[in-house]
Structure formats: C-alpha cells, structure tokens
N, C-alpha and C positions, 0 to 999 in steps of 0.2 A: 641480965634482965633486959628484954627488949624495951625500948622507948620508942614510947607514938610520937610520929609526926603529922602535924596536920597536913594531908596533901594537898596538892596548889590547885587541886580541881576534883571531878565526880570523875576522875579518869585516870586515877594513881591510888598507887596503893605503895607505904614505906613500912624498912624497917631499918630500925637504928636501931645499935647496940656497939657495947665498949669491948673488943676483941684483946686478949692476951698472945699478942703478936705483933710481929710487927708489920706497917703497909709491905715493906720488899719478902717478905715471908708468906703475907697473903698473897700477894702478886704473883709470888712462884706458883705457889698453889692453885690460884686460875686460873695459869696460864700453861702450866704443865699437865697433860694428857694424864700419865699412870698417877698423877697426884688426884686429877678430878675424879679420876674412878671411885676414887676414896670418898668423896664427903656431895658431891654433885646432888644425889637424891636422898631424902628423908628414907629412911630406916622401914619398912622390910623391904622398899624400894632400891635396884642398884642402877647403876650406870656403868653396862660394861664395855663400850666404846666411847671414845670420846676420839674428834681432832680439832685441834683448833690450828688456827693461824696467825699467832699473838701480835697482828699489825694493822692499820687501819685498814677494813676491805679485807681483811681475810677470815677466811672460812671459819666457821664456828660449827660443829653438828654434835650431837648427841643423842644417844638410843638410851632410853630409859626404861626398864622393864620392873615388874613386879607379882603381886597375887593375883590368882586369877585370871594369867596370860598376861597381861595388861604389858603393850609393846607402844611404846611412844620414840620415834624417830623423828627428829628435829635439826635442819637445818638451817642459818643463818649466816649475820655477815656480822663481826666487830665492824662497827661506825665509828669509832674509837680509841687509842690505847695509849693509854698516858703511866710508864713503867712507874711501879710503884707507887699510882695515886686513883687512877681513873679506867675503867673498861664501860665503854657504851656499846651494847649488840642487838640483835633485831631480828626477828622470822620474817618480818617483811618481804627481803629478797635473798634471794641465793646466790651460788658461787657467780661471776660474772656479771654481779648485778641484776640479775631474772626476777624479777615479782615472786613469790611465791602466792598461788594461789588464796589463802587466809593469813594475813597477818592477824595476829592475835596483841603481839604486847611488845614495847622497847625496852630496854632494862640498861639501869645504868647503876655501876658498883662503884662506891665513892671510898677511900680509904685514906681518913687524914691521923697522921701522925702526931700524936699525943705524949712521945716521950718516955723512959721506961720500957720499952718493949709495949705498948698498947696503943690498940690505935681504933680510930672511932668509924665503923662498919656502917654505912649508910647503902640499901639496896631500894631502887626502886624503880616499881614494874609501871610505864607505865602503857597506857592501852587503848585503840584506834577510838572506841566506844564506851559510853558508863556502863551499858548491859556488859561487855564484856569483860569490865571493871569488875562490875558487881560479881562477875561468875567465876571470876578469880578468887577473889576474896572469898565468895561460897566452896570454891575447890578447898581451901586452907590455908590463902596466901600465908598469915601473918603467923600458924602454929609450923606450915612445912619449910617456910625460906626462913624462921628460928633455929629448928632443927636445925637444916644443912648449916647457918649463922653458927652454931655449934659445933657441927663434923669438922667444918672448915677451919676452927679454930685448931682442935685438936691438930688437923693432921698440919699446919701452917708453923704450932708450933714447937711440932718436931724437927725442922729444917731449919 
C-alpha cells in the first residue's frame, strides 16, 4: 500500500511504499537495461529501449511507447548514484551536460533497508514549476509510479 508523504512544497509530488526486496535487488533493477524494459512503464504501456549509464553524469534515456501511437523519448543525466541506496536523474540536461530544451521534473529514488529482504521505496518527482507539479499529478503521478512501484517489485525480486 502506498503511503502519502507530505511534500516539502507545491512542487513535489512522493511516493512511499514498503517493497518485498531488497535495496541491492532494487538497484540492480534500475540500473540494469533489459531489467528496466520490464517494470519502467505502467501496463498497457512498455519501455522498449532503455540505456542508462549507472554513474554520476551519465546517460539516462528512455523510449516509452503505448495505445494510440503514443511515442515518448526521454533523455537525461543521473545527478546521482549512490549503489544500493540512492539514484537522483533529471531531463533537464543531456549527454555532455546540454540543457535540454524543457526540463519538466528531478526525480530522486530512495531505497533504505529495512531488513528481512524489505526495503522502504521512496520516489520523488520533483518539478521546475507547481503548474507542472500540478500536471503530473493530473497525468496519474501517484496511480502510474504505484503500478511501476509494483512491476519493480516483482521483477527485483526475482534476482
């Protein structure tokens, strides 16, 4: 079950939840390509490329497609990558550092260890603007980053 957190402004949006995994099982999972294919987008949506570059400054992209053509190519930069705890990434800019034209949202995936194989899933988006807060949250922030909060379970822990 997801749990609200209040976020620290009109410019985040969280989601917390207790994962049946562990953080280095999740980690693998993020950080590994043919693993993201698997759980990246909410259901009848897939992700059929992915690369990443699992170190500060490197490359993050992904093509997200679904019904009705619907083609979302995304690239970014990890800001971040702390093995088995922490990944911060961003549309902001691109490979080399390059601005990207609209940055839209930061996201930072928290994964602290709770012991037993569970570990406590903290994702949070957050966003240059509160309109563009707001139009996240309208997209389905907190039912589609659930879902995948789930895919990613599964496939984490299989490994």
């Amino acid at each position: 079950m997801d749990r609200m957190i209040t976020p620290a402004n009109d410019r985040e949006l969280v989601l917390t939840r207790i994962l049946a995994a562990t953080p280095a099982q999740l980690f693998k999972a993020w950080t590994t390509p043919e693993l993201i294919t698997r759980w990246f987008a909410p259901k009848p949506y897939e992700t059929p490329i992915v690369e990443i570059e699992p170190r500060d400054g490197g490359k993050f992209r992904t093509v997200m497609t679904g019904p009705d053509g619907f083609h979302m190519d995304s690239t970014g930069v990890l800001l971040k990558v702390e093995k088995d705890r922490r990944l911060i990434f961003t549309d902001a800019f691109g490979p080399d550092w390059k601005p990207t034209e609209k940055a839209f949202f930061c996201a930072e995936v928290i994964l602290d260890d709770l012991g037993n194989g569970r570990t406590r899933y903290t994702a949070i988006a957050r966003h240059w603007s509160a309109e563009d807060c707001a139009e996240h949250e309208k997209m389905g922030f907190h039912e589609g980053w659930g879902q995948v909060a789930t895919q990613l379970e599964v496939v984490a822990a299989e490994l």
